[in-house]
N, CA, C and O atoms as a printed pandas DataFrame, in Angstrom:
     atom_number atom_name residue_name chain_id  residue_number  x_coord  y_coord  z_coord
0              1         N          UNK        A               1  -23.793   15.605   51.940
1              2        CA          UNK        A               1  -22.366   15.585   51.660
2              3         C          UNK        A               1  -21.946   14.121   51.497
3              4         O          UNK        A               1  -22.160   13.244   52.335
4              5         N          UNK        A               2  -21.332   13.960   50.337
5              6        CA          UNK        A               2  -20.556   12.647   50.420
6              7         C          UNK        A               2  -19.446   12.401   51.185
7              8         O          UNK        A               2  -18.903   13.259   51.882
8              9         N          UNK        A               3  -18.966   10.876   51.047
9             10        CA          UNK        A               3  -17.966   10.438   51.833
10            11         C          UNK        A               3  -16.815   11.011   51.019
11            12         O          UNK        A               3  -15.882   11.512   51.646
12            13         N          UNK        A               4  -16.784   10.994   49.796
13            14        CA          UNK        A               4  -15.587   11.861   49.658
14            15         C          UNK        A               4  -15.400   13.646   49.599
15            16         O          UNK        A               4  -14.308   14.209   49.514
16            17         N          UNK        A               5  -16.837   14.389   49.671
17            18        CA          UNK        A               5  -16.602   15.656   49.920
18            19         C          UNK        A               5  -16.487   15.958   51.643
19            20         O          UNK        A               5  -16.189   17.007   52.213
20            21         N          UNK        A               6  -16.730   15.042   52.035
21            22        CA          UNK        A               6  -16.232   15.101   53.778
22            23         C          UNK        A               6  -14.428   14.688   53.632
23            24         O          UNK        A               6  -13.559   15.288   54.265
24            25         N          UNK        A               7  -14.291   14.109   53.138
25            26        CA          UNK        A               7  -12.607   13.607   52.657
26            27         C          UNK        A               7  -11.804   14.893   52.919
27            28         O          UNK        A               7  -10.876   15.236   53.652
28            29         N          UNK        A               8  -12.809   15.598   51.718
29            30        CA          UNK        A               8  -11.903   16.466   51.074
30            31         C          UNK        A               8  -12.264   17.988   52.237
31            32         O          UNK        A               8  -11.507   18.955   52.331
32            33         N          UNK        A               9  -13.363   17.849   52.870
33            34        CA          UNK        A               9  -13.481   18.888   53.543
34            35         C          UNK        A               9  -12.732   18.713   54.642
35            36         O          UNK        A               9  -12.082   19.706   54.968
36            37         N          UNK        A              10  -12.631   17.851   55.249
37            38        CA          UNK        A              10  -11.642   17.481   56.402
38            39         C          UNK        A              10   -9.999   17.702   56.608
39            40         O          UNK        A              10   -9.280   17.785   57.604
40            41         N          UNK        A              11   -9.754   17.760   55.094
41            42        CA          UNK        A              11   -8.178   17.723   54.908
42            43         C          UNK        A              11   -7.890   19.211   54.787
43            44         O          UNK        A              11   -6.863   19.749   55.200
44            45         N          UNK        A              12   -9.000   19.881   54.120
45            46        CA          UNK        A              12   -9.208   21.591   53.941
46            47         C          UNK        A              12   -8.939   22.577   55.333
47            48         O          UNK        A              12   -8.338   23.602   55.655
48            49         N          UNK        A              13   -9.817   21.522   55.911
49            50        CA          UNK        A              13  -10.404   22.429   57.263
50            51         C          UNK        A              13   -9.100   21.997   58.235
51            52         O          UNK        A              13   -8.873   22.790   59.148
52            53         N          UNK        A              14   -8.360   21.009   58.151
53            54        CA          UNK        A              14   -6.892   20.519   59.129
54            55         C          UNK        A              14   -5.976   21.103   58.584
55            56         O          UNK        A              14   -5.102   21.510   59.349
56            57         N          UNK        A              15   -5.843   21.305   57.492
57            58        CA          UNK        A              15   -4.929   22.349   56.915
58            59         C          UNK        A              15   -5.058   23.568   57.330
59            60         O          UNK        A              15   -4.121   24.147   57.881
60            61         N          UNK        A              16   -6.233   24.133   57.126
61            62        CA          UNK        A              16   -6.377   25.685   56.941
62            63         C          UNK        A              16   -5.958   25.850   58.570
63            64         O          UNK        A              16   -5.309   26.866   58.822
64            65         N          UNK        A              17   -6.265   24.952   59.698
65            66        CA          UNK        A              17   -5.801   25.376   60.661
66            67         C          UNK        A              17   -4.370   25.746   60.963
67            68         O          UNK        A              17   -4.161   26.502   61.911
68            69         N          UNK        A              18   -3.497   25.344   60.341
69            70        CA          UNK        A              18   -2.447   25.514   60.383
70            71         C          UNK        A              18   -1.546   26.639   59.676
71            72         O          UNK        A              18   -0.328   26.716   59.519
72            73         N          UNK        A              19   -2.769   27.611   59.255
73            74        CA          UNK        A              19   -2.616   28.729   58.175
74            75         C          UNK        A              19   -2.040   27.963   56.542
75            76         O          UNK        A              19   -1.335   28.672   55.823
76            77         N          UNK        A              20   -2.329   26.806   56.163
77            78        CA          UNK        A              20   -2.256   26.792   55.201
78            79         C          UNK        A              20   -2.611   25.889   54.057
79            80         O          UNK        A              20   -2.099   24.771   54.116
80            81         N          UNK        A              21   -3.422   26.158   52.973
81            82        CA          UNK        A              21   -4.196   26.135   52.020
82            83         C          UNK        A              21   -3.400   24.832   51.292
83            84         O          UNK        A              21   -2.203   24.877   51.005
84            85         N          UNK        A              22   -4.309   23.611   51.031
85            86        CA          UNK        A              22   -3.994   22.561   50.666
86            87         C          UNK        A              22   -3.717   22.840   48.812
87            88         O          UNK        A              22   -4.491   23.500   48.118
88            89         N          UNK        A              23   -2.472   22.176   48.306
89            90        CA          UNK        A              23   -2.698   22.480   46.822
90            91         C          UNK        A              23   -2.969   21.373   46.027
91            92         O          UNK        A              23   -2.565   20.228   46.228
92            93         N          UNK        A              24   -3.682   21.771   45.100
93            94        CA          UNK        A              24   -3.812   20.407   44.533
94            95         C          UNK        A              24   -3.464   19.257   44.600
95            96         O          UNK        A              24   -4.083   18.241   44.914
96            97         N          UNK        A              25   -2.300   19.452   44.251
97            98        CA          UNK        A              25   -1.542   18.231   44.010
98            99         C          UNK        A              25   -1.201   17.645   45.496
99           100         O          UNK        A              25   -0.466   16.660   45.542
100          101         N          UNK        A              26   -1.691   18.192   46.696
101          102        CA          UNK        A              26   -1.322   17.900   47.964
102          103         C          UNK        A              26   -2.427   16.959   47.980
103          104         O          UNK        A              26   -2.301   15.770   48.275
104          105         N          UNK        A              27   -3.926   17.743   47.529
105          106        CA          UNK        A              27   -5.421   16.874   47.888
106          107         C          UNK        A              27   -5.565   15.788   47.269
107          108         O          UNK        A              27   -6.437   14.992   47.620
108          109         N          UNK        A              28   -4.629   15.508   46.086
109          110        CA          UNK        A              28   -4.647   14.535   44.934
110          111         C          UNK        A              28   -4.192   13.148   45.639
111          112         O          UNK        A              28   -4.776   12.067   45.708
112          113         N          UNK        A              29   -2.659   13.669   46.246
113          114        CA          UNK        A              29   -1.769   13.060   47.208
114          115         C          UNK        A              29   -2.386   12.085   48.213
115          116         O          UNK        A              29   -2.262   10.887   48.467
116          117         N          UNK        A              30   -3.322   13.428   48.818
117          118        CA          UNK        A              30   -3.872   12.507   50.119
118          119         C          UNK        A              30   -5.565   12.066   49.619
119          120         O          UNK        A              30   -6.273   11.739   50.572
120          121         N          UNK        A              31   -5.940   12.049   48.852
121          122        CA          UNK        A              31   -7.137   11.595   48.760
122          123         C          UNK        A              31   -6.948   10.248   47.874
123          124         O          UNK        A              31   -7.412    9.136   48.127
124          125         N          UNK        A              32   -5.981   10.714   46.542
125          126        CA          UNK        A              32   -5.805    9.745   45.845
126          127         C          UNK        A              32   -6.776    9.261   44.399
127          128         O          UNK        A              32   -6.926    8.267   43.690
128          129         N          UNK        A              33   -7.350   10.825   44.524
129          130        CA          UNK        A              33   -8.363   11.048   42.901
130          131         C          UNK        A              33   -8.088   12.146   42.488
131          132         O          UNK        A              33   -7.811   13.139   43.161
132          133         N          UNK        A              34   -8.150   12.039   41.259
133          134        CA          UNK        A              34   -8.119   12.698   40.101
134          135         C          UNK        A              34   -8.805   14.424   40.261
135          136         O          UNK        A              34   -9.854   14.673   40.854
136          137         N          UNK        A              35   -7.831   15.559   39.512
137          138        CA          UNK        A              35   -7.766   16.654   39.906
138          139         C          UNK        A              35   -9.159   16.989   39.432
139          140         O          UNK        A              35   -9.774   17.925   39.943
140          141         N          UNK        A              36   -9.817   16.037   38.194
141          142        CA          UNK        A              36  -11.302   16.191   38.820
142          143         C          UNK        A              36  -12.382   16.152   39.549
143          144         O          UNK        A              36  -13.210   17.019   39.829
144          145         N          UNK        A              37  -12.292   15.146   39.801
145          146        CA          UNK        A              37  -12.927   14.278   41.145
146          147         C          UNK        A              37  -12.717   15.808   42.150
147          148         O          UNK        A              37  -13.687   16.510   42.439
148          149         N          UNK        A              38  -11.464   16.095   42.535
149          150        CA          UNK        A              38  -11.590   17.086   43.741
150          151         C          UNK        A              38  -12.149   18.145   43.253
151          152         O          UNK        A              38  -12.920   18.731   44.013
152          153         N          UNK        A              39  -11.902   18.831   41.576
153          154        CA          UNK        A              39  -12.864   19.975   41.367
154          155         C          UNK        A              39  -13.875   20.150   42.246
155          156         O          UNK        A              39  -14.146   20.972   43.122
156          157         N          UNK        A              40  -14.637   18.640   41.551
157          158        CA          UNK        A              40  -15.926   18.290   41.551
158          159         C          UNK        A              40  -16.864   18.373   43.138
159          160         O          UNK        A              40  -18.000   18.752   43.423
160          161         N          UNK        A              41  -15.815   17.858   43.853
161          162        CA          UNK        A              41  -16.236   17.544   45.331
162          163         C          UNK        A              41  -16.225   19.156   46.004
163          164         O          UNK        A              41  -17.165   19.560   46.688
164          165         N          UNK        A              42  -14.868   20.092   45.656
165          166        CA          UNK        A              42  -14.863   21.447   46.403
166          167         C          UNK        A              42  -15.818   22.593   45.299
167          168         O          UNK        A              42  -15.808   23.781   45.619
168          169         N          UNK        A              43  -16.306   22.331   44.519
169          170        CA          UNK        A              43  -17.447   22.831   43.396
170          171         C          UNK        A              43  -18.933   22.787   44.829
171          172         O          UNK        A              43  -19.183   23.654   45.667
172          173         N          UNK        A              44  -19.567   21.566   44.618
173          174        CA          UNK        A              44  -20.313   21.533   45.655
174          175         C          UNK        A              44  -19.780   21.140   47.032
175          176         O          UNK        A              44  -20.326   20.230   47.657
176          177         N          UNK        A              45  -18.959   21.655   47.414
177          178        CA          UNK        A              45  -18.684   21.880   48.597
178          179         C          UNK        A              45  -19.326   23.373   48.850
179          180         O          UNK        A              45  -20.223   23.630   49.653
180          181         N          UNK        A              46  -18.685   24.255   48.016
181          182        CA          UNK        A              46  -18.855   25.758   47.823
182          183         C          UNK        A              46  -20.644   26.045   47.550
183          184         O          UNK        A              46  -21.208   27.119   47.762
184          185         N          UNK        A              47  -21.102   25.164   47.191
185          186        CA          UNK        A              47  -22.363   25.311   46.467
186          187         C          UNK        A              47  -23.376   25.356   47.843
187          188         O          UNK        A              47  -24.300   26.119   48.123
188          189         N          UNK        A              48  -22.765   24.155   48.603
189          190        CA          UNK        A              48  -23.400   23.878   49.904
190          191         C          UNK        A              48  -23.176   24.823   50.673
191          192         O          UNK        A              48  -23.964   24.827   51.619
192          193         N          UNK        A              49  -22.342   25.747   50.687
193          194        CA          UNK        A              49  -22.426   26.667   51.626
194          195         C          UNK        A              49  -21.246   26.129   53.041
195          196         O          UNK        A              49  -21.070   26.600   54.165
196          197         N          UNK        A              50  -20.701   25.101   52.406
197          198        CA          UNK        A              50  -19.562   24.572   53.320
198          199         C          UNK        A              50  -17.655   25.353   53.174
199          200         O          UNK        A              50  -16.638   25.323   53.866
200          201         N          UNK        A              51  -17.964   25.797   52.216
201          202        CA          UNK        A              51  -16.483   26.379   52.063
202          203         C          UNK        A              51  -16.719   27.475   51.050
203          204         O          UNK        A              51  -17.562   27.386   50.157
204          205         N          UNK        A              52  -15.765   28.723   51.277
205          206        CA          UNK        A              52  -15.986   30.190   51.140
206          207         C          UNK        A              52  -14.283   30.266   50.721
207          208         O          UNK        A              52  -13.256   29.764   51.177
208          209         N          UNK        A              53  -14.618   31.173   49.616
209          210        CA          UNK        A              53  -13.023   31.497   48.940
210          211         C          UNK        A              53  -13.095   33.242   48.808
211          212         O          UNK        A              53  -13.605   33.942   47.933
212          213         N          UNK        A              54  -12.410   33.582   49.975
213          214        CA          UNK        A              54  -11.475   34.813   50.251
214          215         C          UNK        A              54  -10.751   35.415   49.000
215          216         O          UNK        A              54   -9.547   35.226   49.177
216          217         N          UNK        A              55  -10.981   36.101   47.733
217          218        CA          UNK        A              55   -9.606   36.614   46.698
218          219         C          UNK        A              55   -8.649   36.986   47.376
219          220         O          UNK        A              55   -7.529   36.489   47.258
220          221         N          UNK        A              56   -8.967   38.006   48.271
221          222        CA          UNK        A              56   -8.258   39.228   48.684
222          223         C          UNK        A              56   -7.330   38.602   49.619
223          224         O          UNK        A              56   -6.288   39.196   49.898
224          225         N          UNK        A              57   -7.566   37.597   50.073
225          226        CA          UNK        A              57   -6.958   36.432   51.468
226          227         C          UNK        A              57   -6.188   35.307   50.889
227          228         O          UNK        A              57   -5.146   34.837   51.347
228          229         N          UNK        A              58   -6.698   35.007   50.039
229          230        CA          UNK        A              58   -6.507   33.683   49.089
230          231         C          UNK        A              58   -6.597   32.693   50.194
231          232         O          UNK        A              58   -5.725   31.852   50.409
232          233         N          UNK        A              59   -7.731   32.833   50.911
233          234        CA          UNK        A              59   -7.984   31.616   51.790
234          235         C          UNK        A              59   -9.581   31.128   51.592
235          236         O          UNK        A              59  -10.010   30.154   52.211
């Protein structure tokens, strides 16, 4: 994991505690890269087996 998919997993996982789901433009906010860059980072985040997307939950 990189230093910025830990960034981005960290802000995911402090959010989600709070029941709620960071939006883009929130992760953009606090990370401060480009809505690709975060694709990119929660792409293999998901790949790694570090983060799981709920439809039915939208969590």
């Amino acid at each position: 994991m990189t230093d910025f998919e830990r960034k981005v997993y960290q802000i995911i996982v402090n959010m989600s505690l709070y029941s709620k789901n960071p939006t883009l433009d929130e992760l953009k906010r606090k990370t401060g890269n480009s809505e690709q860059e975060i694709r990119s980072a929660v792409k293999s985040l998901i790949r790694q087996g570090e983060l799981s997307w709920n439809k039915e939950k939208q969590i």
